[in-house]
C-alpha positions as CSV (number, residue, x, y, z in Angstrom):
1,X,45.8,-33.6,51.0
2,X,42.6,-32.2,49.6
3,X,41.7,-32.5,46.0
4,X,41.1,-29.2,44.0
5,X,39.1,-28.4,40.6
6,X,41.1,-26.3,38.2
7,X,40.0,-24.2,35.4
8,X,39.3,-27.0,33.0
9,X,35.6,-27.3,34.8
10,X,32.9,-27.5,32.6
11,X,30.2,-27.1,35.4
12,X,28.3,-30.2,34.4
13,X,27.9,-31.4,38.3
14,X,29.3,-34.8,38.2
15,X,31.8,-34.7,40.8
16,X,29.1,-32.6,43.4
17,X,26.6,-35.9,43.0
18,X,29.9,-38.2,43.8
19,X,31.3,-36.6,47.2
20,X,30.6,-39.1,49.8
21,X,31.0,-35.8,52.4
22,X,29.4,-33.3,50.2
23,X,32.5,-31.2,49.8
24,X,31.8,-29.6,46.7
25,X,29.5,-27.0,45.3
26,X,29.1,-24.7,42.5
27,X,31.1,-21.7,42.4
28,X,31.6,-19.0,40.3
29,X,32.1,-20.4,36.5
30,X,33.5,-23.8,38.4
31,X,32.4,-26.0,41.2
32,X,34.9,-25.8,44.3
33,X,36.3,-28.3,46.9
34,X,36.1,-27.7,50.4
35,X,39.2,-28.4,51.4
36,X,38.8,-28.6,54.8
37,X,36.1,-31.2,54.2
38,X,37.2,-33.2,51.5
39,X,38.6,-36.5,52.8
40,X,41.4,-37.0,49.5
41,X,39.0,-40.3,48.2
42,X,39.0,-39.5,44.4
43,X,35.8,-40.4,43.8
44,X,35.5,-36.6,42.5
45,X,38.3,-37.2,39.8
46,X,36.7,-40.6,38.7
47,X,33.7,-39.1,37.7
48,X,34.6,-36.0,36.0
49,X,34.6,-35.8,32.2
50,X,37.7,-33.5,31.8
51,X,39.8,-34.3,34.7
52,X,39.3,-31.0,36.5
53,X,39.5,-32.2,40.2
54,X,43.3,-32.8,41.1
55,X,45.3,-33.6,44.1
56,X,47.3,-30.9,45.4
């Protein structure tokens, strides 16, 4: 199961640096999870300031 940023993203780029498969990029506003690339590891979750990434 992918993980998946919600609206609480403050765009500072911490979890983008910490993908080991470079799933994520800046969106819109928010930075986005590819879902069909992310590999479910967390390490964007760990990182992030405001707990924006999220398992679905």
């Amino acid at each position: 199961m992918a993980y998946k940023i919600s609206d609480e993203c403050i765009s500072c780029g911490a979890c983008e640096a910490e993908c080991p498969v470079s799933a994520i990029s800046a969106g819109d506003g928010k930075y986005c999870i590819d879902a069909d690339t992310c590999i479910d590891c967390g390490s964007c979750a760990s990182v992030c300031p405001v707990g924006a990434p999220q398992a679905e």
